[in-house]
C-alpha positions in Angstrom: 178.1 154.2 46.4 177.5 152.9 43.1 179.3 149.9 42.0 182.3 149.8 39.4 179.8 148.8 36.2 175.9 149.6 36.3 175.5 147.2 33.2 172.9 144.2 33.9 174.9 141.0 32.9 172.6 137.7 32.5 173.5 134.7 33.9 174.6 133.4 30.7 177.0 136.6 29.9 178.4 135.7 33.4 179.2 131.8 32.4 180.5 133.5 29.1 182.9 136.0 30.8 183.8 133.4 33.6 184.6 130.9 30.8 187.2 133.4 29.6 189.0 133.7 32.5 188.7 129.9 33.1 190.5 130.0 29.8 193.6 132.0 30.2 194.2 130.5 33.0 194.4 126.8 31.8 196.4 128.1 29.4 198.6 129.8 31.4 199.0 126.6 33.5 199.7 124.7 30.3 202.4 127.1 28.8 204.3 126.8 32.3 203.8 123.0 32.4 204.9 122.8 29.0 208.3 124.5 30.2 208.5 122.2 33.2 208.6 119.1 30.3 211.1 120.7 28.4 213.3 121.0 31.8 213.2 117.9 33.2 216.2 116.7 33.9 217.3 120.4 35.5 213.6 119.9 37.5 214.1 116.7 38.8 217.6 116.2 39.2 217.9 119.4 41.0 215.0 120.3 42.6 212.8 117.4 43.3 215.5 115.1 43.5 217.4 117.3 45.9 215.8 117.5 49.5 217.3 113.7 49.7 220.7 114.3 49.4 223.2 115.5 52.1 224.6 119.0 49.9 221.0 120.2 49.7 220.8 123.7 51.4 218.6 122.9 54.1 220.5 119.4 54.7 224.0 121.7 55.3 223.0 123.8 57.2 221.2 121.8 59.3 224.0 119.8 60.1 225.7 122.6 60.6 223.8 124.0 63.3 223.8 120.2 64.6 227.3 120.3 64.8 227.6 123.6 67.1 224.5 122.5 69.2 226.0 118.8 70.1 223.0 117.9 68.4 223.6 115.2 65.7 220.1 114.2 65.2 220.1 117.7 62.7 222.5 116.2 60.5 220.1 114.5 58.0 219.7 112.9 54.8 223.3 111.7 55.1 222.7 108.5 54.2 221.4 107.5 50.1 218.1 107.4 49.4 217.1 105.0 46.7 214.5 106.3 44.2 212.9 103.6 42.4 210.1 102.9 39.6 208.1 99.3 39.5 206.0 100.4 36.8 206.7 100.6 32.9 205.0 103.7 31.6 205.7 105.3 35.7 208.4 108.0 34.7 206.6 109.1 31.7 203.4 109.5 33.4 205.2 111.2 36.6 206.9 113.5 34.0 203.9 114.5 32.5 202.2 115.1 36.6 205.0 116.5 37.6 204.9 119.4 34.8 201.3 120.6 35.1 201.5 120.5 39.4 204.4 123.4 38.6 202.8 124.1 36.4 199.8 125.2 38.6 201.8 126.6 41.2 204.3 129.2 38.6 200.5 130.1 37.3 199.1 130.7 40.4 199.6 134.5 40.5 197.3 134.6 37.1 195.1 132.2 38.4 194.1 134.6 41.4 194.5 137.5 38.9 191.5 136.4 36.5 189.4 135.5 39.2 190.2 138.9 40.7 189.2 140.4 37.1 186.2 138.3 37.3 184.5 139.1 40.7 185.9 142.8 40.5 183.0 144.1 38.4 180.5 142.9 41.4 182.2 144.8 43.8 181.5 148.7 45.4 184.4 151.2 45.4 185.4 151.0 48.3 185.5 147.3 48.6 188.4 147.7 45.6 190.3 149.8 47.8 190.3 148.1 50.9 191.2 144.8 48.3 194.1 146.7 47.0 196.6 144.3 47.0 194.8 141.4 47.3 196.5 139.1 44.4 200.0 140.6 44.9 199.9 139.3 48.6 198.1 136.2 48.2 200.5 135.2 45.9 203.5 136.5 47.9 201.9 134.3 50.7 201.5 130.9 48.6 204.7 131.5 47.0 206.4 131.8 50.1 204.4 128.9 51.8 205.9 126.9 48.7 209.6 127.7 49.5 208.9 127.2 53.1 207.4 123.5 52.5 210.2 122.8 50.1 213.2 123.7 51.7 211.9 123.2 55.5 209.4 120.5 55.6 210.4 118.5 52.7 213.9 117.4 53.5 212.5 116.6 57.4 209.8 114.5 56.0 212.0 112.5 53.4 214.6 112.1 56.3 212.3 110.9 58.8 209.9 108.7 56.1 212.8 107.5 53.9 214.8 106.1 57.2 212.1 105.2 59.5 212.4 101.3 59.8 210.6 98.5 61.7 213.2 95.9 61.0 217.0 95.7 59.9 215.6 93.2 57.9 213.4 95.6 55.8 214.9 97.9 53.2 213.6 101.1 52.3 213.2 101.5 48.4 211.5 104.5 47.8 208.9 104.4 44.6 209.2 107.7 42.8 205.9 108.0 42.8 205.4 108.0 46.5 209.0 110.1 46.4 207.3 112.8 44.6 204.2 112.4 45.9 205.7 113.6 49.4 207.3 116.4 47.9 204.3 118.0 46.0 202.0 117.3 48.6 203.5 118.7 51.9 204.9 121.5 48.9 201.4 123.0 48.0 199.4 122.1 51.6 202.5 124.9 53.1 201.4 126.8 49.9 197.9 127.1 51.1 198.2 126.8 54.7 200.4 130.1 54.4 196.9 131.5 53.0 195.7 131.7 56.9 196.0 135.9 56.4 193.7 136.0 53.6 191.4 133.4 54.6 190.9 136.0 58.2 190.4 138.8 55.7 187.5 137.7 53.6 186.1 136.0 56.9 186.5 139.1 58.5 184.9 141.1 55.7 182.1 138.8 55.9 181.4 138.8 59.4 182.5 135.2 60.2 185.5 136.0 62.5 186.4 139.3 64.4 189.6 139.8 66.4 188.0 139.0 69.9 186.6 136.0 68.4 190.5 135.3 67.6 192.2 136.1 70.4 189.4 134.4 72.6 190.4 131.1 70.9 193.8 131.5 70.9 194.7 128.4 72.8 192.9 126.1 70.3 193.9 127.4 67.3 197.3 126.7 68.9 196.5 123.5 69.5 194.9 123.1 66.2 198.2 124.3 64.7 200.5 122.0 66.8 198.2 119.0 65.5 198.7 120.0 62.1 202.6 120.7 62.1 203.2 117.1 63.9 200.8 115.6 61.2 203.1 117.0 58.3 206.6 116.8 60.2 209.3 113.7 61.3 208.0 113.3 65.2 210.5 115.7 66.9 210.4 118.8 69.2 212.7 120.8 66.4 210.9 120.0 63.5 207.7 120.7 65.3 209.1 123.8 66.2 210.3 125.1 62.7 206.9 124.1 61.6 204.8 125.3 64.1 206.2 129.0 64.6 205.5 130.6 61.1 201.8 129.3 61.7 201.5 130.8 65.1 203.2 134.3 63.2 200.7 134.0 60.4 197.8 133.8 62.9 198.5 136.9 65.1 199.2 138.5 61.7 195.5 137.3 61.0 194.5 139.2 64.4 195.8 142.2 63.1 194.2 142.3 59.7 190.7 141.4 61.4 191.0 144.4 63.4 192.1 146.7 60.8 189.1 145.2 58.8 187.1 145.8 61.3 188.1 149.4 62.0 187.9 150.6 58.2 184.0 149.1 58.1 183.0 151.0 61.2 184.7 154.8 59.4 181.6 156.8 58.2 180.4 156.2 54.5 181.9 159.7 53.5 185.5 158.2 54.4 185.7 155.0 52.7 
């Protein structure tokens, strides 16, 4: 099977074409951070902002489900949170931050789309079929790790961080820059670490992983995953749970997708 182009590129037309790609995709990062500037006040008032007070979706229904339960621990974020900035140019410069970080997340889908276009070329035929899909579903998964990390892990790790206290003598005010910095950060590592599918795809394309190998480890990537959700949640069994159980789905989902990998490279030449 012959590959998708039979032209001979040098490794200087490749820098060329990889340049291009690099390209369009800063400025498709810049054009949506340039939105994000404009919207500022909507962005932070309403969505960074939010995950600290008690009428954010999460927070109500939380408490909520608190209330029914006999479980007032759920009920959080009741209490103000006070946001505050020690520095004199620290807005403007966490404005400007702020905008190209959404920036790079709205612009993820043509991110992965022009490195598809770029590695596409270097691939056989039937390597673009099985890949069918590839930058629709890795950015379905991202995106979705994104809303998970916003609306699940962020208002449990503001709760727990912002009112965690050593003394009643102590009291919290928040920098915005270590606010935000919580935000984006437990934001994008949910992005990526909802990638787990993918990442078992190409491994298991490659040969790295294969679904016995998967299964047969099972209990430590469980334990692997346990460490990780208490690392990036408040210290309690339900936030640990919350956290923990989309993993654990995403890595039998992984099992799945290693075996179906496997299956399609053991079909006969003729059938691929």
């Amino acid at each position: 099977m012959s590959k998708m182009t039979s032209d001979d590129m040098s490794f200087l037309e490749h820098l060329e074409t990889l340049r291009w790609h690099l390209l369009r995709s800063f400025v498709a990062i810049g054009a949506f951070a340039i939105v994000a500037f404009i919207f500022h006040d909507f962005i932070f008032d309403n969505i960074l902002l939010a995950p600290k007070k008690g009428d954010f979706f999460t927070n109500i229904y939380l408490c909520k489900l608190g209330e029914w339960a006999s479980i007032p621990r759920l009920c959080i974020n009741k209490l103000p949170l006070q946001i505050i900035n020690i520095k004199m140019a620290g807005q403007f410069a966490m404005h400007i931050g702020v905008s190209f970080a959404l920036g790079f997340i709205f612009a993820f889908p043509v991110i992965f789309w022009e490195l598809w276009r770029f590695i596409k070329p270097a691939l056989y035929t039937h390597e673009i079929s099985h890949a069918r899909g590839a930058v629709f579903y890795t950015s379905a998964l991202f995106m979705l790790g994104v809303l998970f990390g916003y609306y699940i892990i962020a208002p449990l790790s503001v709760h727990f961080l912002g009112s965690y206290s050593v003394s009643q003598e102590v009291t919290n005010q928040i920098n915005l820059r270590s606010y935000i910095g919580t935000i984006t950060s437990v934001t994008l590592a949910s992005g990526v670490t909802f990638e787990l599918p993918v990442l078992i795809f190409f491994f298991s394309r490659i040969g790295l992983v294969t679904p016995q190998f998967l299964r047969k480890y099972r209990k430590h990537a469980i334990i692997l995953i346990l460490v990780l959700a208490a690392t990036i949640t408040p210290p309690d069994i339900f936030s640990l749970f919350l956290v923990t159980l989309p993993l654990l789905v995403l890595y039998e989902v992984g099992i799945r997708i290693s075996s179906r990998v496997l299956k399609r490279q053991a079909q006969p030449p003729e059938k691929q």
